[in-house]
C-alpha positions as CSV (number, residue, x, y, z in Angstrom):
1,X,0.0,0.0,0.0
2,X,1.1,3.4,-1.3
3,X,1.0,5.2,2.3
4,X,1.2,8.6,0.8
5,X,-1.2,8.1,-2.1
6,X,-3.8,6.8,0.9
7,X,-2.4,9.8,3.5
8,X,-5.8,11.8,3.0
9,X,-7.9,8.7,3.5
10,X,-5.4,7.4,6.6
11,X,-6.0,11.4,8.5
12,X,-9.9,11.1,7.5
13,X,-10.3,7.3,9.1
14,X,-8.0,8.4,12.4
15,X,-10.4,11.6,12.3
16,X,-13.1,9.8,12.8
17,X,-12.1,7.4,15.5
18,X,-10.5,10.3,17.1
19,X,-14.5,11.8,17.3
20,X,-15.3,8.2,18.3
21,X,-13.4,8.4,20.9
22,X,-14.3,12.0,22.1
23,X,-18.0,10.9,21.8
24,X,-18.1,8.0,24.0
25,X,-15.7,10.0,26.5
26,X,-18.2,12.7,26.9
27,X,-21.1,10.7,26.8
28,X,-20.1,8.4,29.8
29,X,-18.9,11.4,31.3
30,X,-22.5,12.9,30.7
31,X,-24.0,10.2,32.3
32,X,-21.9,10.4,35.6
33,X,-21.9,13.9,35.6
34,X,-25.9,13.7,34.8
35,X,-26.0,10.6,37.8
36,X,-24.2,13.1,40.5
37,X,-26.1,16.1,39.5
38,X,-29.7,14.1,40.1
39,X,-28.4,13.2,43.7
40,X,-26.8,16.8,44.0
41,X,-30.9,18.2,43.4
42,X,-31.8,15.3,45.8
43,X,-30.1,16.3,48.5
44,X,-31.6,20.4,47.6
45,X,-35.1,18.7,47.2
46,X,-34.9,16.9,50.3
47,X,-33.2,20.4,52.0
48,X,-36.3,22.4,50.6
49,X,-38.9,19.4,51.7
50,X,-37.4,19.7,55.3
51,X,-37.7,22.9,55.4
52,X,-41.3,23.3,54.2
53,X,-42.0,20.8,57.0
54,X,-40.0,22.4,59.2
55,X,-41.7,25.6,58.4
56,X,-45.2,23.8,58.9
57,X,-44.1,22.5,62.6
58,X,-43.0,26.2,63.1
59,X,-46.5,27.3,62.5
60,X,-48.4,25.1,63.9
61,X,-46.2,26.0,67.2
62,X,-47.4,29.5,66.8
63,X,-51.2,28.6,66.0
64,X,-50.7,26.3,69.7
65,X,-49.5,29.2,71.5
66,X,-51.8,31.5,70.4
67,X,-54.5,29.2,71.4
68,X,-53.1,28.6,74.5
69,X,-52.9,32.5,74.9
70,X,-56.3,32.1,74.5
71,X,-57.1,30.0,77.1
72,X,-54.9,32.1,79.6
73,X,-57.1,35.0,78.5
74,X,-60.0,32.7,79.7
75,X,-59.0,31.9,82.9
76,X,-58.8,35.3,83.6
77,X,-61.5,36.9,82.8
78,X,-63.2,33.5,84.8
79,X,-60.7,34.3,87.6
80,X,-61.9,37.9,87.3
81,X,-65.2,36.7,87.5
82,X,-65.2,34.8,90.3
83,X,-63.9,37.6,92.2
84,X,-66.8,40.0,91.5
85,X,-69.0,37.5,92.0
86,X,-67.1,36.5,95.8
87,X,-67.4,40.3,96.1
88,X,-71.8,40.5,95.3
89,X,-72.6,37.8,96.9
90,X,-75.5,37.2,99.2
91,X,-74.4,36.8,102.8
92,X,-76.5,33.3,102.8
93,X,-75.0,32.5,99.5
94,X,-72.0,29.8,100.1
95,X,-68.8,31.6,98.2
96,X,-66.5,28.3,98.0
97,X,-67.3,27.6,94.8
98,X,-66.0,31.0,93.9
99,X,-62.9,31.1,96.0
100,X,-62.2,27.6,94.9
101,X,-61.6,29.3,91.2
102,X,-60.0,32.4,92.5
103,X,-57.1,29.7,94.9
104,X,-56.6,27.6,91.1
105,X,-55.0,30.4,89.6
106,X,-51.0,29.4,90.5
107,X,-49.3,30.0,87.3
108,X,-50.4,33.4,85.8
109,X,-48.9,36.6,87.6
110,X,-51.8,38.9,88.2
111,X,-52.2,42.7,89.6
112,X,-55.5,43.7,90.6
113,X,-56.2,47.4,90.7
114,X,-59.0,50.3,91.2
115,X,-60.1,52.5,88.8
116,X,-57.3,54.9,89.1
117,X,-54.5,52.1,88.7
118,X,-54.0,51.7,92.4
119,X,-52.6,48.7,93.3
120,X,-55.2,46.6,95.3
121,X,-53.7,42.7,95.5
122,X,-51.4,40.7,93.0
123,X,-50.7,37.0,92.7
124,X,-48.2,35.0,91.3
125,X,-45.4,37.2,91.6
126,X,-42.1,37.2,93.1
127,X,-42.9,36.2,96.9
128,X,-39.8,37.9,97.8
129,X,-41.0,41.1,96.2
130,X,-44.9,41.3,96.8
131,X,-44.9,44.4,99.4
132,X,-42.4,46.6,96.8
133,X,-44.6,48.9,95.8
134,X,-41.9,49.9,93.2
135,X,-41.4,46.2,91.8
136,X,-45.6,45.9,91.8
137,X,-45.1,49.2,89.7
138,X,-42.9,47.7,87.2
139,X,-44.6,44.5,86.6
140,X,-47.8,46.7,86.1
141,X,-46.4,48.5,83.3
142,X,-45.3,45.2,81.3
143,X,-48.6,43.7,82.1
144,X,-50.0,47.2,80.2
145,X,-48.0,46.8,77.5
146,X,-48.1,43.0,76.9
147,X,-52.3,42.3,77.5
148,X,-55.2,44.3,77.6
149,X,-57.0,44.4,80.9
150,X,-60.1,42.8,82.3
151,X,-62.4,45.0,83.6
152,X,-64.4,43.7,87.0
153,X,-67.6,45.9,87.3
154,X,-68.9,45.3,91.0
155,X,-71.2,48.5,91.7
156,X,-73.1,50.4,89.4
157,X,-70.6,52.1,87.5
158,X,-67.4,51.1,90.1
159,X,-64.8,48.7,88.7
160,X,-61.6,47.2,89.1
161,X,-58.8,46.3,86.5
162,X,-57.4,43.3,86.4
163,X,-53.8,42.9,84.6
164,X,-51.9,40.0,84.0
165,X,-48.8,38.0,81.2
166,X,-48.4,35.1,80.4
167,X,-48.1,32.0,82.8
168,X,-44.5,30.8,83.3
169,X,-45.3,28.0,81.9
170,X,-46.4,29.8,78.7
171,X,-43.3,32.0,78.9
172,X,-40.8,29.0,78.9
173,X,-42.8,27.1,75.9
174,X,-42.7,30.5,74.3
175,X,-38.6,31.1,74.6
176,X,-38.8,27.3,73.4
177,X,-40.8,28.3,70.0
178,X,-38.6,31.4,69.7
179,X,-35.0,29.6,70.3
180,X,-37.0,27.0,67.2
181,X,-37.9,29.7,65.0
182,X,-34.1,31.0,65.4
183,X,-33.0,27.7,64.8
184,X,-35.2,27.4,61.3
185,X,-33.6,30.4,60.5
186,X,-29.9,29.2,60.6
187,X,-31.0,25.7,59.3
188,X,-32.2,27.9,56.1
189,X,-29.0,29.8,55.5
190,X,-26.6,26.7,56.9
191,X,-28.0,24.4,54.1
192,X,-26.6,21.2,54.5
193,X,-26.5,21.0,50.6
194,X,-24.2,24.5,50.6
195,X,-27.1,25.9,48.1
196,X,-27.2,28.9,48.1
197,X,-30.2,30.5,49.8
198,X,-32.1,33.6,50.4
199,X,-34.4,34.5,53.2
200,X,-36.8,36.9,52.5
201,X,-39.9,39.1,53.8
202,X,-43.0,39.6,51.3
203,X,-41.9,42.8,50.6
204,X,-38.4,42.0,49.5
205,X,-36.2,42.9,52.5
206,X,-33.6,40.0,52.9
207,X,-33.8,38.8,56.1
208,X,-30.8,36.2,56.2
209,X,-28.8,34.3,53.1
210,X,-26.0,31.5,53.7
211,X,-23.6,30.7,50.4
212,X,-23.3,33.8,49.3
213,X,-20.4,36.5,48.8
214,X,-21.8,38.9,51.6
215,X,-20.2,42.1,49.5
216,X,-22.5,41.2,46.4
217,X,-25.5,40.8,48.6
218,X,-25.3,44.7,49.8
219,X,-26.1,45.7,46.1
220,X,-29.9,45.8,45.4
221,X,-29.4,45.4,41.8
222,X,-27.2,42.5,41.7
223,X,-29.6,41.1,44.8
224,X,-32.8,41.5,42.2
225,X,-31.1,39.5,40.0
226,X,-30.1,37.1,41.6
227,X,-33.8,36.4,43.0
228,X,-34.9,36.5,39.7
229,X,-32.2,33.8,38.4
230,X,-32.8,31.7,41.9
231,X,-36.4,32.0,40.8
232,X,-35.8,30.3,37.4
233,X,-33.6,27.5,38.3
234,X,-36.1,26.7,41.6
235,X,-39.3,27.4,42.8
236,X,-38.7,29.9,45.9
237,X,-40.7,28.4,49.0
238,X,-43.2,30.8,50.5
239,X,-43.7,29.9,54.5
240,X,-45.6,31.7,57.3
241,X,-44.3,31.8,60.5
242,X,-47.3,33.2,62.8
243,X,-47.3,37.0,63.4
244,X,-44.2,37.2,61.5
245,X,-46.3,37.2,58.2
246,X,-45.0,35.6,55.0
247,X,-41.7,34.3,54.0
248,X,-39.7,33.6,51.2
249,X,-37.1,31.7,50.6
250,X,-35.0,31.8,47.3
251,X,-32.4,28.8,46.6
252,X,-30.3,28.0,43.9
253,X,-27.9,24.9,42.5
254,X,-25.0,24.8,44.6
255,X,-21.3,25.7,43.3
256,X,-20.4,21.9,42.8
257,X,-23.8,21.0,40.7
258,X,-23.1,24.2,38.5
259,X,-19.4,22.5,38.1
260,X,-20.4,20.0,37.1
261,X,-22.6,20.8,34.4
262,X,-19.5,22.8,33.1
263,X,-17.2,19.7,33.3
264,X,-18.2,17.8,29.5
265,X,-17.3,21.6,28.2
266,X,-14.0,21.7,30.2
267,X,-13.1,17.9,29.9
268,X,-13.7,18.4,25.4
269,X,-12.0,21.7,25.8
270,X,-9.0,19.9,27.4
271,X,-9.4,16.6,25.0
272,X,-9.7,19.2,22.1
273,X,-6.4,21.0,23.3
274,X,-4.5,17.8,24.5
275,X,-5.2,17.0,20.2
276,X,-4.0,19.9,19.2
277,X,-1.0,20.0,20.7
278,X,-0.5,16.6,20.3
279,X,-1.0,17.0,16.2
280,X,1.3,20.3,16.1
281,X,4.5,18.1,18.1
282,X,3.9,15.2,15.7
283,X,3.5,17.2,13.0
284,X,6.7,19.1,14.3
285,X,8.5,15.9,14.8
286,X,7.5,14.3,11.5
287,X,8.4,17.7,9.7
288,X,12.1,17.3,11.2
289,X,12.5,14.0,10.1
290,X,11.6,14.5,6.6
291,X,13.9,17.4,6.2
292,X,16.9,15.0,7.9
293,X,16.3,13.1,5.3
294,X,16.0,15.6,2.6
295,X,19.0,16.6,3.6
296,X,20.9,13.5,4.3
297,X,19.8,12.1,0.7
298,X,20.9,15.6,-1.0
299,X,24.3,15.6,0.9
300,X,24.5,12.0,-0.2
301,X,23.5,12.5,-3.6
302,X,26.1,15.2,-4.2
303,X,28.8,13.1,-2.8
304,X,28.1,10.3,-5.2
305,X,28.1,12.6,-8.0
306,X,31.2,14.1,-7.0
307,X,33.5,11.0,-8.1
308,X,31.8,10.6,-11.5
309,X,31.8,13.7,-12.2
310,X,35.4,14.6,-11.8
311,X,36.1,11.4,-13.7
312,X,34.1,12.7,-16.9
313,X,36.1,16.1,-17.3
314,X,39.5,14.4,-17.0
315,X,37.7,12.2,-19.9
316,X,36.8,15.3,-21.8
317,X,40.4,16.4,-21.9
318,X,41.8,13.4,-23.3
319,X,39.0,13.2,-25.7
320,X,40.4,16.9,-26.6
321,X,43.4,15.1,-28.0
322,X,42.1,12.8,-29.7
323,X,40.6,14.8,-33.1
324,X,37.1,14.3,-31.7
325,X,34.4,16.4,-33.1
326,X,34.6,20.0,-31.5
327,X,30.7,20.1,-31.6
328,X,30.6,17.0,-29.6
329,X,32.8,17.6,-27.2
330,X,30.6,21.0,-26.8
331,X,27.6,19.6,-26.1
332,X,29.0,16.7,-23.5
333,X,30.5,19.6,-21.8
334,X,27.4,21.5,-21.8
335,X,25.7,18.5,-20.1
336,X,28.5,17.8,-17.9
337,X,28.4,21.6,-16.7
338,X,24.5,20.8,-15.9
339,X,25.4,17.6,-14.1
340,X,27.8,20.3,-11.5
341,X,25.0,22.5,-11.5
342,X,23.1,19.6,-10.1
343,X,25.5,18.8,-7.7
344,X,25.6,22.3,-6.5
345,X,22.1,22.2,-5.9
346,X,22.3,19.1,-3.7
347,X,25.3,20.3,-1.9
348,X,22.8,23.5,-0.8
349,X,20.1,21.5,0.7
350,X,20.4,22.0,4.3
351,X,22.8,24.5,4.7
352,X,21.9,28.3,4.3
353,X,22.5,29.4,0.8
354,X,23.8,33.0,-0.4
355,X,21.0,35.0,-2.0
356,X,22.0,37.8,-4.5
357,X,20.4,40.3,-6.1
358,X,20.0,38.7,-9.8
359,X,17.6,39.7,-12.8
360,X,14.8,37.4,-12.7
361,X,13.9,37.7,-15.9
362,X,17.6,36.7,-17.0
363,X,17.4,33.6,-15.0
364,X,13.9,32.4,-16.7
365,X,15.7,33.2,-20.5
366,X,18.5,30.9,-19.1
367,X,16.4,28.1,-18.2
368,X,14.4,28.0,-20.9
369,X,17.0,28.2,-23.2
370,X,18.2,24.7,-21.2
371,X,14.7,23.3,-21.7
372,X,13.8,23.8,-24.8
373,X,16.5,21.7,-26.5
374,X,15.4,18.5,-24.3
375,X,11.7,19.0,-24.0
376,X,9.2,18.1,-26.8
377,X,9.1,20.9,-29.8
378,X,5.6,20.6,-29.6
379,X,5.4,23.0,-26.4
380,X,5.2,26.3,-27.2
381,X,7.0,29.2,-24.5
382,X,6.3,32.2,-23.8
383,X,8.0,34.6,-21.7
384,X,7.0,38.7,-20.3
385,X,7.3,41.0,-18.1
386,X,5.4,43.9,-16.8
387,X,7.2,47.0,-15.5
388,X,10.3,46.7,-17.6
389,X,12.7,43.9,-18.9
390,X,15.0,43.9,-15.7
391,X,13.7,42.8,-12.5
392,X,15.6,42.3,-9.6
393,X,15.0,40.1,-7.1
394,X,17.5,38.7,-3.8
395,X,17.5,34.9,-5.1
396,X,20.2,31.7,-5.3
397,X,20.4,31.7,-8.9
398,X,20.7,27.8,-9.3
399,X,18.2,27.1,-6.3
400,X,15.7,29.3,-8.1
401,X,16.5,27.6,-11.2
402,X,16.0,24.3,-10.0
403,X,12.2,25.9,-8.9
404,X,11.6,26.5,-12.7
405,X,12.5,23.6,-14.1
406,X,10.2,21.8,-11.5
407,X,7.5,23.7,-12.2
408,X,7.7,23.7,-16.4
409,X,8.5,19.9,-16.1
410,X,5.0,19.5,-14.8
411,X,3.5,21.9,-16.2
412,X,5.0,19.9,-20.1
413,X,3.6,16.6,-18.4
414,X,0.0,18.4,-17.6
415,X,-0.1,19.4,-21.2
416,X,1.3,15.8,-22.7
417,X,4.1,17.3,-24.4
418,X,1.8,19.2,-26.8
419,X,0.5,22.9,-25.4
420,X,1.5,26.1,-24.5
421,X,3.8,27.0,-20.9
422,X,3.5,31.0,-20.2
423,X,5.5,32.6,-17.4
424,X,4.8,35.9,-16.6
425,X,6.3,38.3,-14.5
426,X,5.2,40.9,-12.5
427,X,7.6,43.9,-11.2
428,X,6.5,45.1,-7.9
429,X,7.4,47.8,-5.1
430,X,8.6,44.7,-2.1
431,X,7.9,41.8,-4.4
432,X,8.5,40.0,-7.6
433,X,6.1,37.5,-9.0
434,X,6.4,34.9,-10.8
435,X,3.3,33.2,-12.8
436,X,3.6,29.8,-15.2
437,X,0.7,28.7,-16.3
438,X,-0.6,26.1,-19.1
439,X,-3.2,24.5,-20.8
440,X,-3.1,21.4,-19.6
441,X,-5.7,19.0,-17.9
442,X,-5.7,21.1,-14.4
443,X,-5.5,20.1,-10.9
444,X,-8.9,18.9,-8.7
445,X,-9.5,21.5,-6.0
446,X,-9.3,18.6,-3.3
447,X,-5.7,18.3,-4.7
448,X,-4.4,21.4,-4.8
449,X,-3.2,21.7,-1.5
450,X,-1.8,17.9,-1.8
451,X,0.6,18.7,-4.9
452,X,3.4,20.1,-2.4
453,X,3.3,17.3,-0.2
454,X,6.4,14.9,-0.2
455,X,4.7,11.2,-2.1
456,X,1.6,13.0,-3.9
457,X,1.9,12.3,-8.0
458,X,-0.5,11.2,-10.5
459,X,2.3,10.1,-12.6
460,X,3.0,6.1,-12.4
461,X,6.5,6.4,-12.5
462,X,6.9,9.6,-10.5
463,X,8.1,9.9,-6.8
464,X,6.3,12.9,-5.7
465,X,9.5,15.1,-5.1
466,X,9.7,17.4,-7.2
467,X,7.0,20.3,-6.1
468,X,7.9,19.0,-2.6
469,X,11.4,20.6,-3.3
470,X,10.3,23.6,-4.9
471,X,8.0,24.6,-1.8
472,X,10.9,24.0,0.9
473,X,13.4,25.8,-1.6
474,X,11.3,28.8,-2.0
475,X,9.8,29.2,1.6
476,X,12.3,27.9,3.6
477,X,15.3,29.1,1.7
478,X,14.0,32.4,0.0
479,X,11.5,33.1,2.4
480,X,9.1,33.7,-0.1
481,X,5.6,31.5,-1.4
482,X,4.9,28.8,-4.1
483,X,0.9,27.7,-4.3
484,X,-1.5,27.0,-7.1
485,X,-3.4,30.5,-7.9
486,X,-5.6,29.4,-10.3
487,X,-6.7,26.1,-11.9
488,X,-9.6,24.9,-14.2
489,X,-10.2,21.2,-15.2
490,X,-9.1,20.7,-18.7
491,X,-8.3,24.9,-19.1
492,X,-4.9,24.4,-17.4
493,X,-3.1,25.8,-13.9
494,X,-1.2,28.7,-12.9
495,X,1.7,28.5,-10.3
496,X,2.5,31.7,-8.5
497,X,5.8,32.3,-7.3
498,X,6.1,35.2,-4.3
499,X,9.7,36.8,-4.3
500,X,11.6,39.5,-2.0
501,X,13.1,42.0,-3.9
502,X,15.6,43.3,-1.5
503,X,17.0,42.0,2.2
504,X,17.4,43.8,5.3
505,X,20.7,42.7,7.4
506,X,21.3,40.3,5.2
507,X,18.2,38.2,5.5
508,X,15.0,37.9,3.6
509,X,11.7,40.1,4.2
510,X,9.6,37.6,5.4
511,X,6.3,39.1,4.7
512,X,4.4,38.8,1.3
513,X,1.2,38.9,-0.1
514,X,-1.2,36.9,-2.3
515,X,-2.0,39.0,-5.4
């Protein structure tokens, strides 16, 4: 199997398995990712649930003591009751019915007073403190402030006022409910699935948030926002908590769920770069094998000719004296002094060859004055300039003619020996070009950027060198630009040729430009 002939089909077959490959990567990796992110919204679901319930529990704790304030409120007004009626009663009437309610009362701190707020009797108050009028006063004024009082009318228009809080045991089940509505309120910003979480009035006004960047949070804009987003990724939880009025609480994916739905981008970002790279160092590495080789079989190839060569010219002197033909002699030497040229040519590959400045279009008249007398007579050259008949250009005058004969050897083939080569050249302020064109059978446009790879030929007995040479010589030596500018199936092909016209230091403009 012809490796390079199949190179395009090998890079489209390793292409594919290389997708093949990314494909099932990412999608077992988006099924882990997809398995971890379900339990991630598990464990927020199950956060959210708790909390609802937890909410629920809260209320329902309220709605108790509010009953049971209630039934304090009850007792009272009975207890307060029971005292006017101890205080009406008929002096045959049997009160213990009455003072058996008003003795029941041991848990709710009372103070009984006149009209005018004059302390008349308390109960249930500090024993220690009963006769300080200033203590009585005190607890009087909370009392005010905490329940309305019962009025006891016992004459006509004459009442008492009776004033009282909460029992003790309603004020310890109370600190209870308030130490458990504190409690909610850490569980919902110390989210055991690190979620993060807003906690909210119904008017807006944040209450608490946990998993969040407290700095961000002080900007109302960016905390609008944020509700809004929470509000699309989960639905916010609305809660009442007694008195308090409604809650609501706003929640979003936490940091490692939103991670991980990042991680198939990241992990074919990395796969994509990891290819990359890894195409550009083989490429690299391939690339600087090839050109040891090019260089290794040039250096060889000019040492081989070397012997023969040297050989032949001592043979053309002694054929001198021997009354050989002067014509024949002329032309062996002509070919001999091609076969150096050759050998020069090999001797440059990889070293750094001298560039001069030389007149372009002199160079073209020599080699196709070379040409014609070995190619078919059925080609027809042609040869012009634009912008006058000298052109200068900084070129190695045997590399570049090497480039030509490359070139107008294929382009002969393209045409079968019978057609028309033209090679134009175009004068310009930084650059000279260089265009050969024919009428020959023209190149595919899959091909065209094949033809200047090392192996590609659609000849049977060629081996794919020679446009492989002309690209390094012109690029890497001239540091100029060889590629097919135009090419039309059975119209024929152009090949441009992109040339510095002067140097700076010594070296080669490397800039140029596709005209």
């Amino acid at each position: 199997m012809n490796i390079y002939s199949k190179k395009q089909r090998w890079k489209f077959v390793l292409a594919i398995a290389a997708a093949i490959i990314v494909f099932v990567s990412l999608w077992y990796t988006n099924i882990l990712v997809s398995q971890i992110a379900e339990e991630e919204k598990e464990k927020i679901r199950s956060w959210a649930g708790a909390i609802q319930k937890k909410a629920a529990l809260v209320n329902f704790t309220q709605d108790l003591f509010e009953k049971i304030s209630n039934e304090e409120r009850k007792r009272v007004e009975i207890w307060a009751e029971a005292n006017r009626r101890v205080a009406l009663a008929p002096i045959d009437e049997d009160p213990a019915f009455y003072t058996k309610i008003l003795f029941s009362n041991t848990t709710i701190p009372m103070i009984l007073t006149d009209d005018n707020d004059n302390i008349i009797t308390s109960a249930n108050l500090s024993t220690q403190l009963s006769n300080d009028s200033l203590y009585l006063r005190e607890e009087l004024e909370k009392m005010k402030l905490q329940n309305d009082a019962v009025e006891i009318y016992y004459y006509e228009n004459q009442k008492n006022l009776l004033y009282y809080k909460q029992s003790i045991i309603f004020s310890e089940l109370k600190s209870v409910l308030d130490e458990q509505i504190e409690e909610f309120n850490n569980d919902i910003v110390r989210n055991t699935a690190s979620a993060p979480v807003l906690y909210t009035r119904a008017n807006g006004d944040l209450i608490a948030f946990g998993n969040i960047d407290s700095n961000k949070v002080q900007d109302s804009v960016y905390l609008q926002k944020m509700k809004a987003d929470m509000s699309e990724t989960n639905t916010p939880i609305e809660i009442n908590i007694g008195d308090s009025g409604k809650r609501i609480i706003y929640y979003d994916d936490s940091p490692l769920l939103a991670q991980l739905k990042l991680y198939p981008f990241v992990q074919l970002g990395v796969i994509g770069l990891f290819l990359l790279i890894a195409y550009y160092l083989f490429s690299t590495a391939r690339n600087a094998e090839q050109n040891q080789v090019w260089v290794g079989m040039a250096k060889e190839t000019a040492h081989q000719l070397g012997t023969p060569l040297s050989s032949l010219l001592a043979w053309i002197e002694v054929l001198k004296t021997k009354n050989i033909d002067e014509k024949t002699i002329k032309e062996i030497s002509k070919d001999l002094g091609r076969l150096e040229t050759v050998t020069e040519r090999f001797s440059k590959i990889g070293s750094s060859p001298k560039l001069e400045q030389s007149d372009i279009n002199q160079v073209i008249t020599n080699t196709l004055t070379y040409l014609k007398t070995r190619l078919s007579k059925k080609v027809e050259f042609s040869h012009s300039t634009t912008n006058g008949n000298v052109v200068i250009a900084s070129v190695n005058v045997p590399l570049l003619e090497w480039v030509l004969e490359n070139i107008i050897k294929n382009a002969v083939d393209a045409i079968h020996g019978e057609g028309k080569v033209d090679i134009h050249v175009i004068d310009q302020s930084q650059f000279v070009y260089i265009d050969i064109t024919d009428n020959g059978k023209g190149i595919p446009k899959g091909a065209r950027k094949d033809v200047f790879q090392p192996g590609f030929t659609t000849k049977k007995r060629g081996w794919g060198l020679g446009l492989s040479l002309t690209k390094r010589i012109i690029e890497n030596y001239h540091a100029g630009k060889v590629f097919v500018k135009q090419s039309e199936l059975d119209k024929g092909t152009t090949f441009r040729i992109v040339l510095n016209k002067i140097t700076e230091n010594g070296r080669n403009i490397h800039s140029y430009s596709f005209l």
